[in-house]
N, C-alpha and C positions, 0 to 999 in steps of 0.2 A: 243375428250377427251383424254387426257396425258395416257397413261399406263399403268406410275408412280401413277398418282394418285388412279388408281384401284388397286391397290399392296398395296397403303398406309393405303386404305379403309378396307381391308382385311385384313391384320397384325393388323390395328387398334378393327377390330371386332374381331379377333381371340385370340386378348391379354385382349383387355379391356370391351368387351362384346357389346352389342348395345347401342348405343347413347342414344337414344329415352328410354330405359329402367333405364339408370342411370339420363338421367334428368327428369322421371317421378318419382322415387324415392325422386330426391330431389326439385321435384316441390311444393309441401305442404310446406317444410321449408321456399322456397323464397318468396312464398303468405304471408306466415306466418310472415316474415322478420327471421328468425331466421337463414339465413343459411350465412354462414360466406363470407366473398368481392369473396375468391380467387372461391370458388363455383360459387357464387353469377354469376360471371361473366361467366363462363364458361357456365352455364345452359344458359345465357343470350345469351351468342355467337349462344348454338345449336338452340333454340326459335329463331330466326333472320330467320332459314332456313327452319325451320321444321314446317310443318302446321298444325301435327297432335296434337305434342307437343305445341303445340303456342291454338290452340282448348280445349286443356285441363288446360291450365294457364287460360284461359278465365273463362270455368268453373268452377276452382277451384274458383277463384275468387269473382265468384256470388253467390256461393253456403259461401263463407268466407263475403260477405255481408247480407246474409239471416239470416245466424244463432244466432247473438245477437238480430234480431228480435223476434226470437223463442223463444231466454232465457224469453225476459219479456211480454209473454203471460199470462195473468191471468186466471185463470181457474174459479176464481170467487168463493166466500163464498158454496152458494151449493154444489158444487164438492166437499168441502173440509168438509163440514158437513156428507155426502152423503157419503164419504167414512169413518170416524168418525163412523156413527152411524153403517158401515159394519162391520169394525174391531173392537171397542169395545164389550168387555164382561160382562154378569152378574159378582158383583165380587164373586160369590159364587162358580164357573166354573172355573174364576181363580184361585183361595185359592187351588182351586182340582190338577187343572193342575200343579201348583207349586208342589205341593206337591208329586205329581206322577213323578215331574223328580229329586225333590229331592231323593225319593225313588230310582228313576233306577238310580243313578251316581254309578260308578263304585266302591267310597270309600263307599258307604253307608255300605255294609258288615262290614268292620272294626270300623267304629263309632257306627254300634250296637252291635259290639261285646264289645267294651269298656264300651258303655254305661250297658249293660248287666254284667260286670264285675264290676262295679260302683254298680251294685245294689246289686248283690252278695256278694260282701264285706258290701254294706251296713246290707243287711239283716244279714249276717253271726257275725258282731259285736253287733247283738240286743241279750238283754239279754235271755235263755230259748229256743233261735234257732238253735241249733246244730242239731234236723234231719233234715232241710232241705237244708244243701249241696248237697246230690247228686241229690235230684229230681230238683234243682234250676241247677246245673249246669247240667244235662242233655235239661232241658227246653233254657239255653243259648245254648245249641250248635247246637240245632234243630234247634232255630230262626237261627243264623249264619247261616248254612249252606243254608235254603232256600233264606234269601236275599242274599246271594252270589250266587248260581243259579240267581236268578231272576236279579240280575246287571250284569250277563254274558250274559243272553238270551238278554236283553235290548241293552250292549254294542257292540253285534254282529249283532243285528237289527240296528242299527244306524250307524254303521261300514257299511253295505252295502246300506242302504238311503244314506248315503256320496257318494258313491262311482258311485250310480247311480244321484247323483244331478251333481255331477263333469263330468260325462259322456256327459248328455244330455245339462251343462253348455257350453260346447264343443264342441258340435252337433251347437247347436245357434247359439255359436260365427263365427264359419265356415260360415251357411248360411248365417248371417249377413252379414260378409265378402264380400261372392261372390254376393251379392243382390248387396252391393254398387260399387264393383268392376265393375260388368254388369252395373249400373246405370252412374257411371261416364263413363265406355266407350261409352255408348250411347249419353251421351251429349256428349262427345267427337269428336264422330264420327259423328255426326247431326251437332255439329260447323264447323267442321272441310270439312264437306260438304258443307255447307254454304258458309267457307271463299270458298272457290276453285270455289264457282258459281260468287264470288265476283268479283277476279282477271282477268282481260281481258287475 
């Protein structure tokens, strides 16, 4: 072996990273057709030498023939009932639930303070009603104040449920990740053993 060519090899890894790394990156695009001629060919050049890479093109491959299988799987009427009669609710439960997050929305304070002030005015314009402004606006500022408490304690409750859904949405995605990463390596590595028992 040339030297040169070991010089080449190494300036070439030192510059432009590993081979095998940048055409596994764009191995999915060329499966896929989406990866453009001048790519196209060069992924194509290192696959001509590489067996590991050339194992994993294979893989991809069969795994990119499987999956429009999967899309038209029918799960079939039952499953779709069966989850139907999971999820649905009495509507009586719903009318509740509605209504309790209406309550905790954060503006609900100021729509009953308006509306409280609506009423205030209105009682206040009835003929005969002049004592009860102050005990009327003391009873609006009482309510205000506790649904405002109560859309803070809510809004801060839901602020941290976010924060731990987002967390653990996270947590998932990661293992997801390294499940399938592990998964194509292994077929990879299982083809790629395969070809090499193949070659004389």
């Amino acid at each position: 072996m040339d030297p040169r060519d070991d010089l080449v090899a190494s300036i070439l890894r030192a510059t432009s990273g590993s081979p095998c790394r940048a055409a596994e990156e764009r191995l999915p695009d060329l499966v896929d057709g989406a990866l453009d001629p001048v790519d196209a060919e060069l992924v194509r050049g290192h696959l001509a030498g590489c067996v590991p890479c050339t194992a994993l093109e294979r893989a991809l491959l069969e795994v990119a023939d499987a999956l429009p299988d999967m899309a038209e799987v029918d799960p079939g009427r039952a499953f779709t009932e069966s989850v139907l009669a999971r999820t649905s609710r009495a509507p009586r439960r719903r009318f509740a639930e509605a209504f309790r997050a209406l309550l905790l929305r954060p503006r609900f304070a100021l729509e009953g303070a308006y509306l409280g002030s609506l009423v205030l005015v209105g009682v206040m314009a009835l003929p005969g009603a002049r004592a009860l402004p102050i005990k009327a606006s003391q009873v609006v500022v009482k309510t205000a104040g506790m649904v405002d408490a109560r859309a803070l304690t809510a809004f801060a409750g839901t602020e941290k449920a976010a924060t731990k859904v987002a967390a653990r949405a996270a947590e998932l995605r990661q293992g997801a990740q390294r499940e399938i990463d592990e998964t194509l390596l292994k077929i990879g590595w299982k083809q790629a053993k395969e070809a090499k028992k193949e070659t004389p």
